[in-house]
N, C-alpha and C positions, 0 to 999 in steps of 0.2 A: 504494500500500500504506500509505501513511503516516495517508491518512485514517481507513481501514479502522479501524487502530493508534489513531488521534484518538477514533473515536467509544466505541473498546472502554475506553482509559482514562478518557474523559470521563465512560462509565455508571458505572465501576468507584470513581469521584472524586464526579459527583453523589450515587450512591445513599449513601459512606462522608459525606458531609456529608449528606445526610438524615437519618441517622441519630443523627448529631451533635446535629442541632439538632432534633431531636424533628419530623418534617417529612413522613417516610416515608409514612404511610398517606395525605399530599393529593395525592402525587408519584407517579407513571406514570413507565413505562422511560423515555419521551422526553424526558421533562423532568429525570429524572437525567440524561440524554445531555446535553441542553443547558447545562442547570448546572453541569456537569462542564467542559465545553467553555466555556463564559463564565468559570465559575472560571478555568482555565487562562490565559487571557487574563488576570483579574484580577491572578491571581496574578502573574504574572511581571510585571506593570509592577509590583506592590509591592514583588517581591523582591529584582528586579534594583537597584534604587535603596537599597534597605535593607541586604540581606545581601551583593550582589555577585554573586547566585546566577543563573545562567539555568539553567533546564527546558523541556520540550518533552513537548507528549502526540504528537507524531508519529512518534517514535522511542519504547518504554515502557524509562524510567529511573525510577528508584525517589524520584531528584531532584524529575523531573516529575511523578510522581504527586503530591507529597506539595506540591510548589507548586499544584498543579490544587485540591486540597483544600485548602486552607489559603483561597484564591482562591472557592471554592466554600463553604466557611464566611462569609468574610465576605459572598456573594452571598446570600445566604440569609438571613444578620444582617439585611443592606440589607430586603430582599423583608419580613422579619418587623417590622423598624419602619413599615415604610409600611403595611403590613396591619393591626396590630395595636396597634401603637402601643408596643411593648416589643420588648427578644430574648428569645427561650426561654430 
C-alpha cells in the first residue's frame, strides 16, 4: 500500500512543482509521478541535514509532501539549467 501512497503523492508533489516553475504544459502525469518521487528523495537528503526534518511519500504527511516538493522544485531548477541554460 505504501507504494500505491508513493506514486499518489509523488503526482500530487510533481504536478504542484510544475506549476511552480512554469513546466506544466512539457510535463505528462508520469513525469509529474516521477519528479515527485525523485523530489522526495531529493528532498529528504536536503532536509534531513538542514532542518533535522525527515518525511516520507509512503505514508501521506503533510511533512512529506511539502519535503517531496521543495525536492521537486529544486529537480526541476536542476532539469531547467541544463536545458536552458537559466531557472524560470
Amino acid at each position: 500500500m505504501g507504494w500505491i501512497i508513493a506514486i499518489i503523492v509523488g503526482g500530487i508533489a510533481g504536478w504542484l512543482a510544475s506549476k511552480v516553475m512554469n513546466r506544466d504544459a512539457s510535463m505528462g502525469i508520469f513525469w509529474n509521478v516521477v519528479v515527485g518521487i525523485v523530489g522526495s528523495v531529493i528532498g529528504n537528503w536536503l532536509a534531513g541535514p538542514l532542518f533535522g526534518v525527515q518525511g516520507t511519500v509512503q505514508a501521506f504527511s503533510l511533512t512529506g509532501l511539502l519535503i517531496a516538493l521543495l525536492g521537486a522544485i529544486v529537480l526541476l531548477a536542476i532539469v531547467n539549467l541544463i536545458q536552458r541554460g537559466r531557472i524560470r
